[in-house]
N, C-alpha and C positions, 0 to 999 in steps of 0.2 A: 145349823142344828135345829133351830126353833122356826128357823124360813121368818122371820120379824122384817118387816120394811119399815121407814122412816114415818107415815103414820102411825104405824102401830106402837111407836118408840116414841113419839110425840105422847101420845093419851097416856104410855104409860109412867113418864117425865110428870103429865100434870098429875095425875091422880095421883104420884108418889108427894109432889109438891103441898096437894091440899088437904093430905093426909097425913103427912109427917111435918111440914110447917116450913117456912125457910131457913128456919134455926137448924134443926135437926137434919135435912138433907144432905149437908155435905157428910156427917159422921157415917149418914146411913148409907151414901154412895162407897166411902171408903170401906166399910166393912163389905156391901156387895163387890167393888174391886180385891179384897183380900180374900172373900169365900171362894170366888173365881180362882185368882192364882194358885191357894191352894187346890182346889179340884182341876187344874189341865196340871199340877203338879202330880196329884193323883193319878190322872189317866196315863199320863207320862211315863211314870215308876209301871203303871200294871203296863204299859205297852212293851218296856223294855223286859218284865219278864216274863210274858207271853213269848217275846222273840228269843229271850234266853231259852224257854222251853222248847221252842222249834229247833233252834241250832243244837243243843243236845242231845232231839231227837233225831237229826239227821245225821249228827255227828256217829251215834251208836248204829244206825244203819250201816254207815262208811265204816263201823269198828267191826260190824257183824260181815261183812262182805272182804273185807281185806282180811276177815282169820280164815275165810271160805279160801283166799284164795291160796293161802301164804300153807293150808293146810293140804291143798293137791298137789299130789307129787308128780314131780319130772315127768317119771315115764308116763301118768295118766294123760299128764296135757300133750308129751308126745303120741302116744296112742289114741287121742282124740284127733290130731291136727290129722295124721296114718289116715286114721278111717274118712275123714271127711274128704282127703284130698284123694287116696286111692281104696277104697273099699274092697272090692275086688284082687287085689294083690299084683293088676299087670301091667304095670306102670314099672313097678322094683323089679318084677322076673324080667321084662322087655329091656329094661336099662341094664341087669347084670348079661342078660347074653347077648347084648351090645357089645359090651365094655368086655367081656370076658374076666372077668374081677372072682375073684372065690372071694365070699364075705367073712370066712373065715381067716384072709391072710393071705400072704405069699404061701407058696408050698419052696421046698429044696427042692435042688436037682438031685433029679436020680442018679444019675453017671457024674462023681464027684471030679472027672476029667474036665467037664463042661462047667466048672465052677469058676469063673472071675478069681485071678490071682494079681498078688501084685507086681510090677516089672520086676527083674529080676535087673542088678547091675550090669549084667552082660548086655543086657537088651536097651538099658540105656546108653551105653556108649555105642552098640550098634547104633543107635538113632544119631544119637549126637557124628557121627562120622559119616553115615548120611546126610545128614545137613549140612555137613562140611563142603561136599562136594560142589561145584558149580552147575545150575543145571544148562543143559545143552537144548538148544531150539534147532527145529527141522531147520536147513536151509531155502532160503526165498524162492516162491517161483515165479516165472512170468510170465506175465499173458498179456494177450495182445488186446490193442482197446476197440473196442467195436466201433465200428462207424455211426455213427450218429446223423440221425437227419437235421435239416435246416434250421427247424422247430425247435433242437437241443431233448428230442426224446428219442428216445433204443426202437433202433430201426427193428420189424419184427422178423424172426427168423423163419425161411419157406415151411410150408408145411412137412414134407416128406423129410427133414436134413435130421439125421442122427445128432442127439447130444451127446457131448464129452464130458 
């Protein structure tokens, strides 16, 4: 604080010494050790409420910025994210006549014939009696094993020979 080196702390040692006496030096060092502790006691307290004022102040910032946000609605933050990401709108028209999607929903059938119904009992025991049945496999056939060359690879067939 002061920048004092150990000369400077000497001279002022003696001139405290040949001025206040050796009787009186300790009392007088004690009170300059008490003014001290009081003032960094001082600086202390103002330090911490300097810092109490800062975090307050930052604190109300954080208070004024979370009402900002808590105060935009849904749709603006969706309509912001819209525009940033497709501005133009051809992004959403290319992807519905991709998809073929109506954004409106399913539509009905027109011809209530072509409407999904549910089985009807008849038609379950028709299945169920289908299943019953065993199913039948074509019978084997045979065929003859080609000749093989030496090598154990498929000899090639001439060029002109009809496949069967």
């Amino acid at each position: 604080m002061f920048d004092l080196g150990w000369d400077e702390m000497l001279v002022i040692g003696v001139v405290a010494l040949v001025v206040l006496g050796p009787k009186e030096l300790p009392n007088a060092l004690r009170t300059v050790s008490l003014l001290m502790k009081n003032a960094r006691k001082l600086a202390g307290e103002f330090q911490t409420g300097v810092n109490d004022i800062i975090r307050e102040a930052d604190l109300e910032e954080a208070r004024k910025k979370l009402t900002e946000v808590q105060s935009l609605n849904k749709n603006t933050i969706q309509d912001a994210i819209t525009k940033a990401v497709d501005p133009t709108g051809e992004m959403k028209t290319a992807l519905q006549e991709a998809t073929n999607v109506d954004p409106t929903g399913p539509t009905k059938p027109a011809d209530p014939n072509l409407a999904v119904t549910a089985p009807t009992e008849d038609a379950a025991v028709e299945i169920a009696a289908a299943s019953s049945e065993a199913p039948t496999l074509p019978p084997p056939t045979t065929t003859s094993p080609e000749p093989e060359s030496p090598d154990n690879t498929p000899v090639p067939e001439p060029v002109g020979a009809a496949k069967s």
